[in-house]
C-alpha positions as CSV (number, residue, x, y, z in Angstrom):
1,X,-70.8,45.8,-56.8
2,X,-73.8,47.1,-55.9
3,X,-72.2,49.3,-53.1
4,X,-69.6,50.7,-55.9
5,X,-72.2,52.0,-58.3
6,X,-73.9,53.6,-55.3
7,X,-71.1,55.0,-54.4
8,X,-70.1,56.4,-57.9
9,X,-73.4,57.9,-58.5
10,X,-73.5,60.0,-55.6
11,X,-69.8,60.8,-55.7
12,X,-70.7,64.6,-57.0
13,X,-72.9,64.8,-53.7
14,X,-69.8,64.5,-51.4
15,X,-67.7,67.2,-52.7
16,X,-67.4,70.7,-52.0
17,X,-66.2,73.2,-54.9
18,X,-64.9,74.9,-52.6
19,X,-61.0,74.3,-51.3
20,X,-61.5,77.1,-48.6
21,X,-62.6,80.0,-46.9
22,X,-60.8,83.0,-45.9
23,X,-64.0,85.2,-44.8
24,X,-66.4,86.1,-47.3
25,X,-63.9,85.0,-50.2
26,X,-64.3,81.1,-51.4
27,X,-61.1,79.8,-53.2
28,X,-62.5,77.1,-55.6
29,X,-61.3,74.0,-57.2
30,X,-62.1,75.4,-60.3
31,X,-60.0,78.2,-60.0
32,X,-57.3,76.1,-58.6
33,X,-57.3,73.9,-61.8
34,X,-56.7,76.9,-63.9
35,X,-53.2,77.2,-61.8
36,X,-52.4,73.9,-61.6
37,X,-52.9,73.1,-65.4
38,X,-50.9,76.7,-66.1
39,X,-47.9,75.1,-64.0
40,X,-48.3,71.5,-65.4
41,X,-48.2,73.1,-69.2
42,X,-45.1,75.2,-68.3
43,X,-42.9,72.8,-67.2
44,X,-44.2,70.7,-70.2
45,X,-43.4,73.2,-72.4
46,X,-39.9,73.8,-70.9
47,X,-39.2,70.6,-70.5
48,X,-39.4,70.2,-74.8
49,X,-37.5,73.2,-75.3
50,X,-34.5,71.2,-73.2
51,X,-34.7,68.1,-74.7
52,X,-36.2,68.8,-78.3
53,X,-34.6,71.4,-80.9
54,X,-37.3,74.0,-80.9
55,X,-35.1,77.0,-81.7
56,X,-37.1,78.8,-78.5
57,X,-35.3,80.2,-75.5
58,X,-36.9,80.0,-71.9
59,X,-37.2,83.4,-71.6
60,X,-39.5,83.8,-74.8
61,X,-41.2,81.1,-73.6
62,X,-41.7,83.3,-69.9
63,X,-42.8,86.1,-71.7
64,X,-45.6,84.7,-73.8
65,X,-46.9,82.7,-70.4
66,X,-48.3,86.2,-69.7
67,X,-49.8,86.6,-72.7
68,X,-51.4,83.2,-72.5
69,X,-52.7,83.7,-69.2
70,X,-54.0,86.6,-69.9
71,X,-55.8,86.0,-72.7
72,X,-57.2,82.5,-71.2
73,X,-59.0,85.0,-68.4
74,X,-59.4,88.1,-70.5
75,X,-61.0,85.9,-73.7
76,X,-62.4,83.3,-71.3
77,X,-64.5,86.0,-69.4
78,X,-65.3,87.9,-72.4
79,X,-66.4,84.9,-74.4
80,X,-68.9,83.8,-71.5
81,X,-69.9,87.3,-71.8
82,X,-70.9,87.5,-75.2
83,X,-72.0,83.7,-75.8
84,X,-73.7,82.9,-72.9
85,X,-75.0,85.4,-71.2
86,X,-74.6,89.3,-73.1
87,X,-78.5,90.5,-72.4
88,X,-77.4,90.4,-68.3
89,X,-74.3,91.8,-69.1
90,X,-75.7,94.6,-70.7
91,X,-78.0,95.6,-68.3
92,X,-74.8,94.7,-65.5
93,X,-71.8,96.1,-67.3
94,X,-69.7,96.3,-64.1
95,X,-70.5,93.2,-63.4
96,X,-68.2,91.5,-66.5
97,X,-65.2,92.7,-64.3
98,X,-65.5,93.3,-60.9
99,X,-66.7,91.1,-58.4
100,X,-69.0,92.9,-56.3
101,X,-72.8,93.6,-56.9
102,X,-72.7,97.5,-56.6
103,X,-76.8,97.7,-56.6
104,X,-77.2,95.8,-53.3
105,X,-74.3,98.3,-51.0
106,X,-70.8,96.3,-52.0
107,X,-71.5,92.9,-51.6
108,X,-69.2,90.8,-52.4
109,X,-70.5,87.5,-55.5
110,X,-67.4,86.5,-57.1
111,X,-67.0,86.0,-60.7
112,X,-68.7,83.6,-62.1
113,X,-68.6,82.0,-65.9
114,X,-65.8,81.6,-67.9
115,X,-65.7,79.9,-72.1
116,X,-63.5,77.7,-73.5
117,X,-64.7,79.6,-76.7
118,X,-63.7,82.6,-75.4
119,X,-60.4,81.2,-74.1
120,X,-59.4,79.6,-77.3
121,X,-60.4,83.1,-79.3
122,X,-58.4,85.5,-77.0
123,X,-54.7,82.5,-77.2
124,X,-55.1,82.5,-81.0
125,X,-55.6,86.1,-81.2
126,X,-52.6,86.6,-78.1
127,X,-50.3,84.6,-80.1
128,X,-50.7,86.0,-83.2
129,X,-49.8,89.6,-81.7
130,X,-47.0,87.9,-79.9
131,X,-45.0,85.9,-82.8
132,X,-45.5,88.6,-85.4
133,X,-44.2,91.1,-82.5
134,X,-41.1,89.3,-81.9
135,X,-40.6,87.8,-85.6
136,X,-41.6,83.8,-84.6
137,X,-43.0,81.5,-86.9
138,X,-47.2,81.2,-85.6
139,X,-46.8,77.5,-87.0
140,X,-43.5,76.6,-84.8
141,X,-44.8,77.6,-82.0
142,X,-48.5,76.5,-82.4
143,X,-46.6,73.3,-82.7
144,X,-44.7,74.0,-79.7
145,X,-48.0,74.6,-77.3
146,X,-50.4,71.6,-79.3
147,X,-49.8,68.7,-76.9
148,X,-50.5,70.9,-73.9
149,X,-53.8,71.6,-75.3
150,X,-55.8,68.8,-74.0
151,X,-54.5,69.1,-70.4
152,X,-56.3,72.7,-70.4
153,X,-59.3,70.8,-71.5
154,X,-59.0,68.3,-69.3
155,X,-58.6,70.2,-65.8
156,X,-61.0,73.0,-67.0
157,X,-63.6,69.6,-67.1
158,X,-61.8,68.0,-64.2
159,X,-63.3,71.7,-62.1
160,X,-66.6,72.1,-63.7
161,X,-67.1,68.2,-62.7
162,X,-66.3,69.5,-59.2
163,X,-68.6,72.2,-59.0
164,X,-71.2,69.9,-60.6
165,X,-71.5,72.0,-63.9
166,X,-71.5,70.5,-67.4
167,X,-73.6,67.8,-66.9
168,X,-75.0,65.4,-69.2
169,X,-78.7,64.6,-69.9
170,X,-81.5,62.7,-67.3
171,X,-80.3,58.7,-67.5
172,X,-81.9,55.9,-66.0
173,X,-78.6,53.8,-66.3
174,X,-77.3,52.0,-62.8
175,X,-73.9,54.3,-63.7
176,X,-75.1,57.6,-63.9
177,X,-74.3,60.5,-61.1
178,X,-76.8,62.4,-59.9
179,X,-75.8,66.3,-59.3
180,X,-77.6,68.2,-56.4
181,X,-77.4,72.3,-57.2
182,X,-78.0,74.4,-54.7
183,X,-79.0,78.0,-56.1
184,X,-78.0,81.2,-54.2
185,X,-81.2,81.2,-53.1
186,X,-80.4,77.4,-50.8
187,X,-83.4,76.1,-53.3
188,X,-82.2,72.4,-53.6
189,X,-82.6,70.4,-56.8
190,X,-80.8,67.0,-57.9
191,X,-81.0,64.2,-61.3
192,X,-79.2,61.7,-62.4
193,X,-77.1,61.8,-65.7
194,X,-74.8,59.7,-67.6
């Protein structure tokens, strides 16, 4: 037993956030998750519009997928923007959207920092534009799109767990993980949390 819990609290040690490498560019699980729980929702989604009497056609359905993914990464973005982080932000307005840090030649740092605040502003908002633009009930379809709710949650967790974000507080407890963060400066920390 004592090898298990050893195991388990240095699981976040031994993986990588990142899937791969194409050069410079890092594909991360996080990112991943976003397309796997977009898929995983879709087919749920159609899947009860076969089987249940919903009174909504596939390609409605199609057509507000765009809208939801674009307002998970537009209000996602935006929310980490303003909740998290705005006084950076204002000083590094390119920086909300592009991926490169202009001051330093065009180096390229990713995006980083998205909010489930944000996320879940910019659907309700999305979806409210999209039913009263093609005459749907908000309620029916809120309906519709509720059970697939908590599988966003979950994967979004699922990928900060994997790039060792979101932690809990310091612990003590034999089943706590510790997290080891490695800055972009390679300065090395780690602590164990419940």
């Amino acid at each position: 037993m004592k090898e298990f819990i050893s195991w388990w609290s240095h699981l976040s040690e031994h993986i990588s956030p990142v899937v791969f490498r194409m050069g410079s560019i890092e594909v991360h699980y996080y990112g991943l998750m976003y397309l796997v729980v977009f898929a995983i929702c879709y087919l749920f989604i159609l899947n009860r519009i076969k089987k249940e009497n919903t009174g909504f056609s596939k390609a409605v359905i199609d057509n507000y997928f765009t809208w939801l993914i674009l307002a998970v990464l537009i209000g996602g973005r935006l929310g980490y923007v303003l909740f998290y982080d705005f006084s950076y932000y204002l000083k590094h307005p390119f920086e909300v959207i592009l991926p490169f840090d202009i001051n330093n030649g065009l180096q390229y740092i990713g995006l980083y920092g998205m909010s489930y605040h944000g996320a879940l502003i910019g659907i309700i908002i999305a979806t409210v534009i999209f039913c009263r633009s093609h005459k749907l009930s908000f309620w029916l379809f809120a309906d519709l799109f509720a059970p697939v709710v908590p599988l966003g949650y979950t994967f979004g967790r699922l990928g900060n767990f994997i790039n060792g974000e979101l932690y809990g507080r310091v612990t003590s407890v034999p089943w706590g993980m510790y997290f080891s963060f490695r800055s972009y400066t390679s300065i090395e920390t780690s602590f164990s949390i419940v």
